[in-house]
C-alpha positions in Angstrom: 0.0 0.0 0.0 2.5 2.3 0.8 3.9 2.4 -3.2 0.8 2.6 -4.4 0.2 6.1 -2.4 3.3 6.9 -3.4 2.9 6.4 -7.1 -0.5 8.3 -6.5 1.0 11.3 -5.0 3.9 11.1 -7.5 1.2 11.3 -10.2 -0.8 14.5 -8.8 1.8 16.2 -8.7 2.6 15.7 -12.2 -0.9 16.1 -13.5 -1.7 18.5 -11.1 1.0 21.0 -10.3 -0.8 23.6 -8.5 -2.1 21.5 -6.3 2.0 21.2 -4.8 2.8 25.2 -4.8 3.4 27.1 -2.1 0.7 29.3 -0.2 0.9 33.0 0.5 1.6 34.4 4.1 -1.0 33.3 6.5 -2.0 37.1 7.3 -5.1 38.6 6.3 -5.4 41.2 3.8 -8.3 43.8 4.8 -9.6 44.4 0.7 -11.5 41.2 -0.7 -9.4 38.9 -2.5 -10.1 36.7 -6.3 -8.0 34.1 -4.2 -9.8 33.7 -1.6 -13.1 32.0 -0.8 -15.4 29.9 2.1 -16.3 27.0 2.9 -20.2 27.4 4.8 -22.2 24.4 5.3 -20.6 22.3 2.4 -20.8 24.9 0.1 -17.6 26.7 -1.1 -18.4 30.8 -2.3 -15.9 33.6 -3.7 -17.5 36.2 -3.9 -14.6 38.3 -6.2 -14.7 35.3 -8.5 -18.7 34.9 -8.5 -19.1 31.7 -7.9 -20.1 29.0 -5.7 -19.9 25.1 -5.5 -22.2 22.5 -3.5 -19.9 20.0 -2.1 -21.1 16.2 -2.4 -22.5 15.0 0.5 -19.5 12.1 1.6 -16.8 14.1 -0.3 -13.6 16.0 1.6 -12.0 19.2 0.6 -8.4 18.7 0.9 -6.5 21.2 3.4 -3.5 23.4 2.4 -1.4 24.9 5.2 -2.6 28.3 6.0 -6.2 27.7 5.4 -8.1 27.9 8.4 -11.9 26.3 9.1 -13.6 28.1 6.5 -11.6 30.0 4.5 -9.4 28.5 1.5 -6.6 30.9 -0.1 -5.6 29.5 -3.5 -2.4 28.0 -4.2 -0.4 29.9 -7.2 1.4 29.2 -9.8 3.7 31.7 -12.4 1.3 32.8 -15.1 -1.5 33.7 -13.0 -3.1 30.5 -12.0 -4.6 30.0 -8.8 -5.8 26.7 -7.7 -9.2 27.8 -5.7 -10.8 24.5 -4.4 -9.5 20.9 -4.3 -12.1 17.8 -3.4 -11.6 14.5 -3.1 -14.7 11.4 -3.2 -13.3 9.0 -0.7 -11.6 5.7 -2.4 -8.6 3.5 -2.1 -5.9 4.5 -2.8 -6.7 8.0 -2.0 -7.1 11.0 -4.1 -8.1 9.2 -7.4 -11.1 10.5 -7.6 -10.5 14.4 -7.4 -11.8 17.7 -8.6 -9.5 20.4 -9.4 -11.6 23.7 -9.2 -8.7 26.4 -11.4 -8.9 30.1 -12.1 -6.1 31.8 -14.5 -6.2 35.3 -15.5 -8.1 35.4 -19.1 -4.9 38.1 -20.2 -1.9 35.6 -20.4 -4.2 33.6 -22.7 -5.6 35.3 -25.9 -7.9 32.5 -27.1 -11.7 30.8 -26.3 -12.3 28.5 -23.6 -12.6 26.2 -26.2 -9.1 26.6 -27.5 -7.9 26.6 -23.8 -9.1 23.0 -23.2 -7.5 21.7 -26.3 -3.9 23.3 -25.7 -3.8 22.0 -22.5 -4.5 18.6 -23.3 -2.0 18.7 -26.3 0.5 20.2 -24.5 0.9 16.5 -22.1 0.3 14.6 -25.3 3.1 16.2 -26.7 4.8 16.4 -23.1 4.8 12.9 -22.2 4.5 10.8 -26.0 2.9 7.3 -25.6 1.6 7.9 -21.9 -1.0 10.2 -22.2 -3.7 10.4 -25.3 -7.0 12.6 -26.3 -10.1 10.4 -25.8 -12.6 13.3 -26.9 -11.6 16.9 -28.4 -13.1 19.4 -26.4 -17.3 19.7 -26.4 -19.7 21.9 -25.1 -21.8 21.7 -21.4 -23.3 24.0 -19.5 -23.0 24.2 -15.7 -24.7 26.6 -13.3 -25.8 28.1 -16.6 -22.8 28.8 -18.4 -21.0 27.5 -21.4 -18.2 25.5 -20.2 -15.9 23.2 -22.9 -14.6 19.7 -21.6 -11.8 17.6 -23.1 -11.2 14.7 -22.3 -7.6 12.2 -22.0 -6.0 9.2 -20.4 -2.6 8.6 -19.1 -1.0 5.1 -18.1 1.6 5.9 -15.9 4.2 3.7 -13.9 2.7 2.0 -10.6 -0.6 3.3 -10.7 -2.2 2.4 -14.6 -4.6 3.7 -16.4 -6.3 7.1 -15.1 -9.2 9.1 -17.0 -8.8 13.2 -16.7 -11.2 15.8 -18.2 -10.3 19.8 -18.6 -13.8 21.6 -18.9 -13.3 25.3 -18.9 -15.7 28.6 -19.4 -14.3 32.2 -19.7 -16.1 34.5 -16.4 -15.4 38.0 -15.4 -12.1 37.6 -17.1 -10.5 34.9 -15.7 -10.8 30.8 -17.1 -12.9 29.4 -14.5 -13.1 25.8 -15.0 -11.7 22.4 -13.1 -9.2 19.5 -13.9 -10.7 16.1 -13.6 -9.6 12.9 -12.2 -10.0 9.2 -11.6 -10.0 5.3 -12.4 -12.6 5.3 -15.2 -14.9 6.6 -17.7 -17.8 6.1 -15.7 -16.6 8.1 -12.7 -15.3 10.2 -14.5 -19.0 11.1 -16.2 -19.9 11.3 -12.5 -16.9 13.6 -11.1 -18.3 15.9 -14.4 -22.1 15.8 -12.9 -20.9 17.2 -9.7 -19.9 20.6 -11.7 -24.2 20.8 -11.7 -23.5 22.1 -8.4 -22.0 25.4 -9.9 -23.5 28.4 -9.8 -22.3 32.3 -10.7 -22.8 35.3 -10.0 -23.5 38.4 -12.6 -20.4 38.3 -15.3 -19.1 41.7 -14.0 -15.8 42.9 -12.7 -15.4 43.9 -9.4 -13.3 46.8 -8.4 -12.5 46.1 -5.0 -11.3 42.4 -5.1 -7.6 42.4 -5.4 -5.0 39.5 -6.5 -3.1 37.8 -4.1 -0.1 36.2 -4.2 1.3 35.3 -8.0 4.3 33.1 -7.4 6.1 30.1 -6.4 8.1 31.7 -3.4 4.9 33.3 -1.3 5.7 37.1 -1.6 2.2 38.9 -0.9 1.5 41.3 -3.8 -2.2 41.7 -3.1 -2.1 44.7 -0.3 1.4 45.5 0.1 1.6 46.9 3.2 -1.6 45.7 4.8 -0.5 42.5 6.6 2.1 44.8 8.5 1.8 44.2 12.4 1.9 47.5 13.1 -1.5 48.9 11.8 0.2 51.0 8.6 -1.9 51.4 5.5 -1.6 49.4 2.3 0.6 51.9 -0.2 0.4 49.7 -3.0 -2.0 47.0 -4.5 -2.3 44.7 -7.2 -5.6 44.4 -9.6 -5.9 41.9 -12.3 -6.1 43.4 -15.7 -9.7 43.1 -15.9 -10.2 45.8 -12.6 -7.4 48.4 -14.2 -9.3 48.1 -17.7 -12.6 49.9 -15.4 -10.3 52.9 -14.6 -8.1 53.2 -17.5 -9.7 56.8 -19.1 -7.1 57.3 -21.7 -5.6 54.8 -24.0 -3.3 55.5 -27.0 -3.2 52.8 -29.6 0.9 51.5 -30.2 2.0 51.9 -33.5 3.4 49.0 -34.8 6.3 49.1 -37.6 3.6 47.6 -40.8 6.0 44.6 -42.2 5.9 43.3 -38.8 2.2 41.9 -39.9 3.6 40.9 -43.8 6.7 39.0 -41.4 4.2 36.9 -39.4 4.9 38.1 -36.1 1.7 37.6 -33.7 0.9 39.4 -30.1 0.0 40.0 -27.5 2.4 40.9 -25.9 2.4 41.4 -22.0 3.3 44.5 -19.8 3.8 44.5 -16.1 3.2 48.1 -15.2 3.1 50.4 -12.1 0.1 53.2 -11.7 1.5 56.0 -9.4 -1.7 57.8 -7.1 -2.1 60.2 -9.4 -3.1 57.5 -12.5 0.1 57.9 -14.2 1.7 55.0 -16.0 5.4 55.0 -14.0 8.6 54.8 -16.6 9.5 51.3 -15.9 7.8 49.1 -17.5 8.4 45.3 -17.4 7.7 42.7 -20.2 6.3 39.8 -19.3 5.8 37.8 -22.4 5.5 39.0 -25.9 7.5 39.1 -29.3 10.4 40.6 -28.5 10.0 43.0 -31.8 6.4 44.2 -30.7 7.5 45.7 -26.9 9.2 49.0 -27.5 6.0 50.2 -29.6 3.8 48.9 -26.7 5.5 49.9 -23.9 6.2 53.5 -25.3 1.8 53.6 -25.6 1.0 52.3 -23.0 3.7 54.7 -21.0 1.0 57.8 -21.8 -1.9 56.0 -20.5 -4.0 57.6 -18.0 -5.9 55.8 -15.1 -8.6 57.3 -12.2 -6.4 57.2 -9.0 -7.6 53.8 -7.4 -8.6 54.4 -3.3 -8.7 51.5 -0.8 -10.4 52.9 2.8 -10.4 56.4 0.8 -6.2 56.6 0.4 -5.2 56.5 -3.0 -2.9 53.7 -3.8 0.1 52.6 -6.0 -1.3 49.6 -8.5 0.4 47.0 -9.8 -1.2 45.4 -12.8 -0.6 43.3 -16.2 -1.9 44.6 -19.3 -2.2 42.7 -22.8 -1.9 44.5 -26.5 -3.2 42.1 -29.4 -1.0 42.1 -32.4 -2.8 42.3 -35.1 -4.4 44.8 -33.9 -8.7 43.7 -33.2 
């Protein structure tokens, strides 16, 4: 018994990466958070995500350190993926019948749902050759009445056999909301799918006041900087998501792009860390986060005049740190 957990541990964390990363700080921030939700009478809710999931009757949420009785602060991963809920239906060996519940921010990813599902399964096909294979290209369901896209695959991997995973993904207040699949076979995993019925959302609007929390591997807070200080200073500095800065952004100049960059092939978007002083000002340095190298200098030279409404938390305006994506070709 003891290999056989091991082989089953070994495997989520392959399949499953976020599942492994490391959690942010245990201190509370004050502003609502998109990685952070409750768990209330079996039913987990986050409220900056919109959304809520009915847990099975039987089933366990699995337990990361820092998470107290109720409340569940997403593990992170680099790209902006968070890893909101994990559940487990109770077999042996352990943890092969799980549901992943994932949000990533919508701006690293310039595609449909739909496309979403089917990268991500290709990318292990072409990962891990001969182990893991496409069952079904993704389809359309809805849950909680919402479009989602599920894909399905199968893996045989060393010491544990044959295991059946499904992506299913939908695109909400910009962010892919969606869950990672697992288990022993088709039939439970058809089941594991019907428990997504117990979704339900929220209006598809952004909300101002929900900040991001922590967006790496290492557990550096860049939610409310400031705000988890012992003793009692105010937050100087937060980070939005891109879809938050997009509400105050009231100037934008388009970048202007050399032309034979579109006859040479080259495709966006291209990615810009950025800092917004108090005032709404777009500060000098800008980072790149991801991008063709040959479309930055144009986009970081726009996006340098931008002008955003000075973003207050308790009334104080603050420093924001946010991502924002430029499409190339232009839409």
């Amino acid at each position: 018994m003891k290999v056989k957990t091991s082989a089953v541990a070994l495997f989520l964390t392959i399949l499953m990466p976020c599942v492994s990363a490391q959690q942010p700080g245990g201190a509370a921030l004050s502003a609502p958070r998109y990685d952070t939700g409750i768990v209330s009478d079996n039913v987990y809710t986050n409220s900056c995500m919109g959304l809520s999931l009915s847990i099975p009757a039987g089933w366990t949420v699995f337990k990361e350190s820092g998470d107290t009785d109720t409340t569940k602060i997403a593990t992170h991963m680099p790209g902006g993926t968070m890893t909101l809920l994990t559940i487990d239906r109770p077999t042996d060996p352990p943890s092969t019948n799980r549901i992943v519940v994932i949000a990533r921010d919508g701006a690293g990813f310039n595609g449909t749902a739909q496309e979403f599902v089917a990268r991500s399964i290709q990318g292990w096909v072409d990962r891990y050759p001969g182990r893991f294979e496409l069952m079904r290209s993704p389809f359309l369901v809805e849950y909680g009445g919402k479009q989602f896209y599920r894909g399905d695959y199968k893996q045989n991997l060393p010491q544990i056999g044959v295991m059946y995973s499904a992506y299913i993904f939908t695109k909400f207040r910009g962010y892919l909301i969606g869950a990672m699949l697992t288990t022993r076979s088709t039939a439970d995993l058809d089941q594991l799918a019907n428990a997504l019925q117990r979704l339900s959302f929220a209006e598809d609007r952004t909300e101002p006041t929900c900040v991001v929390g922590d967006n790496t591997l290492t557990g550096r807070m860049v939610g409310v900087i400031g705000s988890v200080s012992s003793s009692g200073e105010k937050p100087t500095r937060v980070r939005v998501s891109q879809n938050v800065a997009k509400v105050l952004l009231i100037k934008k100049v388009d970048p202007q792009f050399p032309n034979e960059l579109r006859e040479a092939g080259v495709r966006g978007p291209v990615v810009l860390q950025i800092l917004i002083s108090k005032e709404g000002n777009v500060e000098p340095s800008i980072t790149a986060v991801s991008g063709d190298p040959k479309l930055v200098p144009a986009a970081m030279e726009a996006v340098r005049t931008w002008k955003y409404k000075p973003y207050t938390l308790n009334g104080i305006a603050v420093e924001v740190e946010t991502t924002v994506s430029i499409p190339y070709p232009p839409q």
